[in-house]
C-alpha positions in Angstrom: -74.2 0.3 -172.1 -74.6 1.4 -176.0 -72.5 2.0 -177.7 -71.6 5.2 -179.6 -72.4 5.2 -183.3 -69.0 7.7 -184.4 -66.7 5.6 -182.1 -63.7 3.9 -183.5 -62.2 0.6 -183.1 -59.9 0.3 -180.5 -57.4 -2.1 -181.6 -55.9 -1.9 -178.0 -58.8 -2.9 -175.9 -60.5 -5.9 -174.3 -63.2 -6.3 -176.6 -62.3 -8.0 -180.1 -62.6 -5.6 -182.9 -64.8 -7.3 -184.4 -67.5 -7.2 -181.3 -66.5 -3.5 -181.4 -67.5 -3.0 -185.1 -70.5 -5.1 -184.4 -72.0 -3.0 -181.7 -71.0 -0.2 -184.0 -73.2 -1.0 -186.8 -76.3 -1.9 -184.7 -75.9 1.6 -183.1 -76.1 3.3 -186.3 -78.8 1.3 -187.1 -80.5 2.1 -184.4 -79.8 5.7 -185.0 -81.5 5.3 -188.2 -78.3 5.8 -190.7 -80.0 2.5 -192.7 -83.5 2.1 -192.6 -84.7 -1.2 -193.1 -84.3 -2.8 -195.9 -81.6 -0.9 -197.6 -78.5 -2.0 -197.7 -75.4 -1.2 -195.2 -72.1 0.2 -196.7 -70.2 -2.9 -198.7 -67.6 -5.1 -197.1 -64.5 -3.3 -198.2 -66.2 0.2 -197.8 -66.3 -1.0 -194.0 -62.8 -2.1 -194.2 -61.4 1.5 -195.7 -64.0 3.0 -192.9 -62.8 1.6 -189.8 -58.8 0.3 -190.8 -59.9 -3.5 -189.9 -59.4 -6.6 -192.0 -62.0 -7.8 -194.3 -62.5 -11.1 -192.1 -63.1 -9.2 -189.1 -65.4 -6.8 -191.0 -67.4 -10.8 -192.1 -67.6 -11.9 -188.6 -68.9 -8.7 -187.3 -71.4 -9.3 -189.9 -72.2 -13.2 -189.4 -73.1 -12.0 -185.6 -75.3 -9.1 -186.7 -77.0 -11.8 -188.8 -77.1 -14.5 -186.0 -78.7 -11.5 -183.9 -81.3 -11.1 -186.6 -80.0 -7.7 -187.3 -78.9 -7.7 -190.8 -79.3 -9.9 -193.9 -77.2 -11.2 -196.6 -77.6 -11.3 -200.2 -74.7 -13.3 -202.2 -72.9 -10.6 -204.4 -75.6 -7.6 -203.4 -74.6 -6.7 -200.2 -76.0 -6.6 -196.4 -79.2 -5.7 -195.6 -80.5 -4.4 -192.9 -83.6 -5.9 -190.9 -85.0 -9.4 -192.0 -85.3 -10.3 -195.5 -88.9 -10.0 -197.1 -90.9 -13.4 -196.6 -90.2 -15.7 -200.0 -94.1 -16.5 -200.6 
């Protein structure tokens, strides 16, 4: 089932919000909000955004990196895609 890219976190739910904001991002990904490469909205942008703590907003992340999804930069943000090959 995908998920829909305007949905909200439902704090209320079985899912963990931060599964929720997960799926979330990879749907407006797919929907081409970021192209690859760019960067996705900062950390406390997606904290304001969606009402959610900024850990939960980090572990939503660390899976969309696990996933190969997204990629991080320390202090310049999350990208999204993989990261350009260091050669």
């Amino acid at each position: 089932m995908a998920t829909d890219p305007d949905a909200e976190i439902d704090h209320e739910g079985p899912v963990t919000p931060y599964r929720q904001l997960a799926e979330i991002l990879k749907a407006r990904i797919g929907r081409g909000d970021w192209a690859d490469g760019r960067p996705i909205p900062s950390e406390a942008r997606l904290v304001q955004e969606y009402g959610i703590a900024r850990s939960t907003v980090r572990r939503a992340l660390d899976v969309l990196v696990d996933e190969r999804v997204v990629w991080k930069v320390q202090g310049r943000g999350t990208y999204v895609g993989q990261p350009p090959d260091e050669a």
